[in-house]
C-alpha positions in Angstrom: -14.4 14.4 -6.4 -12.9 13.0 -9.5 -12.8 11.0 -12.4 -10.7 8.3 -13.5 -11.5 5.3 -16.3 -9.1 2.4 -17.0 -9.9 0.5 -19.9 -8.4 -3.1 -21.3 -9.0 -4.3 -25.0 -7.4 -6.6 -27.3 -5.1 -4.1 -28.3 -4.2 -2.4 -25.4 -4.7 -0.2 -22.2 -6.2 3.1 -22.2 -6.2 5.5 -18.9 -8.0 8.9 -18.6 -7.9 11.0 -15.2 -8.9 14.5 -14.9 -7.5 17.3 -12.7 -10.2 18.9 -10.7 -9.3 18.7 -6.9 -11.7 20.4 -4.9 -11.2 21.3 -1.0 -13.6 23.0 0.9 -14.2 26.2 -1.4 -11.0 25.9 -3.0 -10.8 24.6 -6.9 -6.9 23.2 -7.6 -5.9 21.0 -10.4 -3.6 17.9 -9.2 -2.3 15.1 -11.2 -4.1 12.0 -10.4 -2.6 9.8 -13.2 1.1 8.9 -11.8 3.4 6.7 -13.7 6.3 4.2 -13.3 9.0 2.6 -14.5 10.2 -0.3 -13.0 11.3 -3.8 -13.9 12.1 -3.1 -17.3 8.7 -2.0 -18.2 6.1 0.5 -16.8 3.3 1.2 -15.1 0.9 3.7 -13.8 -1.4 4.5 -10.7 -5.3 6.2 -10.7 -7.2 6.7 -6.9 -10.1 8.4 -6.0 -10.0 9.4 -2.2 -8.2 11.4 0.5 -5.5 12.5 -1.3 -3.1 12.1 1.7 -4.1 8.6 1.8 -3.0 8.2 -1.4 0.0 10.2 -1.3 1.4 8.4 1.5 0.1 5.1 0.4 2.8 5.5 -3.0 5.8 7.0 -1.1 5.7 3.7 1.1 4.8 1.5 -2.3 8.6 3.2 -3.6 10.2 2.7 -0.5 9.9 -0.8 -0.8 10.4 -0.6 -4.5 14.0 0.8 -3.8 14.3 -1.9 -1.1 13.2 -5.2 -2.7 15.4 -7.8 -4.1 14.6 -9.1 -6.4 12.7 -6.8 -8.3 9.1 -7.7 -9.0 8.4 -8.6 -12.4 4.6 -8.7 -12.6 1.8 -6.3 -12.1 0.0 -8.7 -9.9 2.8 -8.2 -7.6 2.9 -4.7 -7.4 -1.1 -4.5 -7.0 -0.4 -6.9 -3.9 2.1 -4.7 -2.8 0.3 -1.5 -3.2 -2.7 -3.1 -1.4 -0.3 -4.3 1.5 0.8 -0.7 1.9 -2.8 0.8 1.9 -3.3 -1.5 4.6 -0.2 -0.2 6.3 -1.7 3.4 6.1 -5.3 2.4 7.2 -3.4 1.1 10.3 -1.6 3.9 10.8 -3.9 7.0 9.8 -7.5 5.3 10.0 -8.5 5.8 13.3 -7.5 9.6 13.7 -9.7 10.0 10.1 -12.2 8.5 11.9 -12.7 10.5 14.5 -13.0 13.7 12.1 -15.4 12.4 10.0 -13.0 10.9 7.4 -13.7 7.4 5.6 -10.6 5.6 5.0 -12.3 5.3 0.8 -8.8 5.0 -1.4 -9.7 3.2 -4.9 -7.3 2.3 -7.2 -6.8 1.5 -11.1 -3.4 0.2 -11.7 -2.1 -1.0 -15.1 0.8 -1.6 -17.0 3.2 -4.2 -18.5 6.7 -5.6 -16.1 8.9 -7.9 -17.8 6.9 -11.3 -16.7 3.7 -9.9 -18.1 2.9 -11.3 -21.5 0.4 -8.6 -22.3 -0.6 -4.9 -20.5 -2.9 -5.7 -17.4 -5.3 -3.6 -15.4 -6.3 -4.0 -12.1 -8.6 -2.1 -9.8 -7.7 -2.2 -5.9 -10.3 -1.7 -3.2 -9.8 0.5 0.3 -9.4 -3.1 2.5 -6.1 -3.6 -0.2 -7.4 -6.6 -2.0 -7.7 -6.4 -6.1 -9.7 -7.5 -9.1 -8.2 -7.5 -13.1 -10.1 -6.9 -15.9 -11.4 -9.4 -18.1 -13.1 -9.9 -21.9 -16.5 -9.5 -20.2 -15.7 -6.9 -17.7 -13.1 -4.6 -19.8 -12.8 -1.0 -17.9 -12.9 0.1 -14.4 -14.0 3.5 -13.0 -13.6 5.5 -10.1 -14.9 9.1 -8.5 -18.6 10.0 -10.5 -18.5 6.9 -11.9 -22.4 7.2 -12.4 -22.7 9.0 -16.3 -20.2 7.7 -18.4 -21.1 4.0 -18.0 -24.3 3.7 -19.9 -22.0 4.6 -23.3 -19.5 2.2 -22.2 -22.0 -0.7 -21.4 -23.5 0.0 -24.2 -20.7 0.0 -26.9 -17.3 -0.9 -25.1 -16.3 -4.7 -25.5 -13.0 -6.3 -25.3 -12.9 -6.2 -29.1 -13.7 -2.9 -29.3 -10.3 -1.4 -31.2 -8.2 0.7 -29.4 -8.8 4.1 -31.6 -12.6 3.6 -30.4 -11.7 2.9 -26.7 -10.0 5.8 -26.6 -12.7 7.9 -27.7 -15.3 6.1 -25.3 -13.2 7.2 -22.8 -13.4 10.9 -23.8 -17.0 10.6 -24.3 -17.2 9.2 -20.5 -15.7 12.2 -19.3 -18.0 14.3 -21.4 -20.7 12.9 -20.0 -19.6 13.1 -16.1 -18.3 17.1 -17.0 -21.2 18.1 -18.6 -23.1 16.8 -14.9 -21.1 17.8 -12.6 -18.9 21.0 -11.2 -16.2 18.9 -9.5 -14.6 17.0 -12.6 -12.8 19.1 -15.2 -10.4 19.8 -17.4 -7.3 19.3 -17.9 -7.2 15.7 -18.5 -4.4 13.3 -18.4 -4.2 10.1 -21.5 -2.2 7.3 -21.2 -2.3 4.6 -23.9 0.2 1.2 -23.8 -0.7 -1.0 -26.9 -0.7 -4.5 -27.1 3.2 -5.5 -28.0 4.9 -3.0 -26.2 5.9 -1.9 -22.5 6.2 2.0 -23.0 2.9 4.1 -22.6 2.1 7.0 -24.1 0.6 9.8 -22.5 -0.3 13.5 -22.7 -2.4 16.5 -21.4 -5.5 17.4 -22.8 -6.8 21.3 -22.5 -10.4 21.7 -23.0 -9.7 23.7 -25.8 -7.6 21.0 -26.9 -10.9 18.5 -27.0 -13.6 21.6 -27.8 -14.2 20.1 -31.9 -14.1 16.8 -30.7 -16.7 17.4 -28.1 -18.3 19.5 -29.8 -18.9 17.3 -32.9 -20.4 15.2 -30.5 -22.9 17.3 -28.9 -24.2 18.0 -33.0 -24.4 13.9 -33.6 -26.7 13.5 -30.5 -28.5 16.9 -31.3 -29.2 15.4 -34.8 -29.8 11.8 -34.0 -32.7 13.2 -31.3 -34.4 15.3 -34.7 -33.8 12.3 -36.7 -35.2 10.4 -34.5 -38.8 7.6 -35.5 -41.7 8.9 -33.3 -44.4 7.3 -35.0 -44.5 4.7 -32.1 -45.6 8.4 -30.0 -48.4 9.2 -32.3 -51.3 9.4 -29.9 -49.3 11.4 -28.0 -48.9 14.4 -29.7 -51.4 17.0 -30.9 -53.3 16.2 -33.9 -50.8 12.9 -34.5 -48.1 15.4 -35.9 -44.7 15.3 -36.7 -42.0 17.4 -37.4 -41.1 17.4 -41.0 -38.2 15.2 -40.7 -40.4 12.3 -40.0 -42.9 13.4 -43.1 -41.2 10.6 -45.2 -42.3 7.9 -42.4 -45.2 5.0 -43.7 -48.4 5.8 -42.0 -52.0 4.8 -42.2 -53.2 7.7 -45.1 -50.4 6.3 -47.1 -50.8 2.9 -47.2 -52.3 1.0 -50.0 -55.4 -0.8 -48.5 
């Protein structure tokens, strides 16, 4: 499987993808964050899928690249072109996947900033080739387990949210989907283009690279759960007790009637 999260905010683009390939019994690492430069500015590439599908799917996207005159100049362009190619491979590879047992299931984030673009944009693409972009109330995209990093995202991402903090909601989604799950892992690739500027910047993470930042997480949720007010849950512990760090809390024997 795999795990990749595109977000959009006010001042920028953040993209996270991990590593983890796995096929049949075998455990590879693969980059699944690919970037371009084209048009005088650049952009990058996340799927979730058959990776064949999507390898083939980009060498035909750079074919035409090489080909086209004149260049394309927005990144609604290329995410139509990159959609008219997936629909090239479907036509071409779908049935023989089909009848092994394959779904044709390549999803795409694609984002970036071309010379006609006044801002970076992020689009995600779907496996019948047509897109959606972000917006301010729909401000990320995810693909692969995409099931335990949204609740932190829904519940403190916006489009205002500033950049520093979007990239650490994206390390925290990918927390969340490793510590679940055996088929997303480290190492991680980070790409962030801010608002004003068409070069990204990206690097690898190791685990050991992320270890005290994960780590100081795991002690924030480990002290907000002891820290916790319970007296809502009174009835339903023995004797109405309460650990000592909810001593200070009002209740009735304290009160002043």
């Amino acid at each position: 499987m795999t795990f990749c999260i595109g977000i959009q905010v006010r001042e920028g683009i953040v993209a996270l993808a991990d590593t983890r390939i796995v096929r049949g019994s075998e455990q590879v690492n693969k980059q699944k964050l690919a970037a371009f430069q084209h048009s005088g500015g650049s952009l990058f590439t996340m799927t979730s899928g058959l990776r064949s599908v999507r390898d083939k799917t980009l060498v035909y996207v750079e074919e035409v690249l090489r080909e086209t005159q004149p260049v394309q100049d927005r990144l609604y362009q290329f995410a139509n072109l990159f959609g008219q190619q997936l629909r090239r491979v479907k036509q071409e590879d779908g049935p023989s996947l089909s009848s092994t047992g394959h779904s044709f299931n390549l999803h795409a984030i694609i984002g970036g900033c071309l010379v006609g673009d006044q801002k970076p944009q992020l689009f995600y693409i779907y496996p019948e080739g047509n897109w959606v972009e972000a917006a301010v109330d729909s401000p990320y995209f995810m693909i692969g387990r995409t099931y335990y990093g949204k609740p932190i995202l829904d519940r403190l991402l916006t489009y205002e949210t500033p950049l520093q903090s979007a990239i650490s909601l994206a390390l925290l989604a990918f927390d969340a989907t490793h510590a679940s799950v055996t088929d997303v892992d480290f190492p991680i690739d980070l790409m962030v283009i801010p608002a004003g500027t068409r070069q990204p910047i990206s690097r690898r993470y190791s685990e050991s690279d992320l270890k005290p930042a994960t780590q100081w997480w795991s002690n924030v949720l480990s002290e907000s759960l002891a820290s916790m007010p319970m007296q809502w849950a009174q009835e339903l512990l023995p004797n109405g007790s309460f650990p000592s760090n909810n001593a200070s809390q009002p209740n009735d024997t304290n009160s002043n009637w």
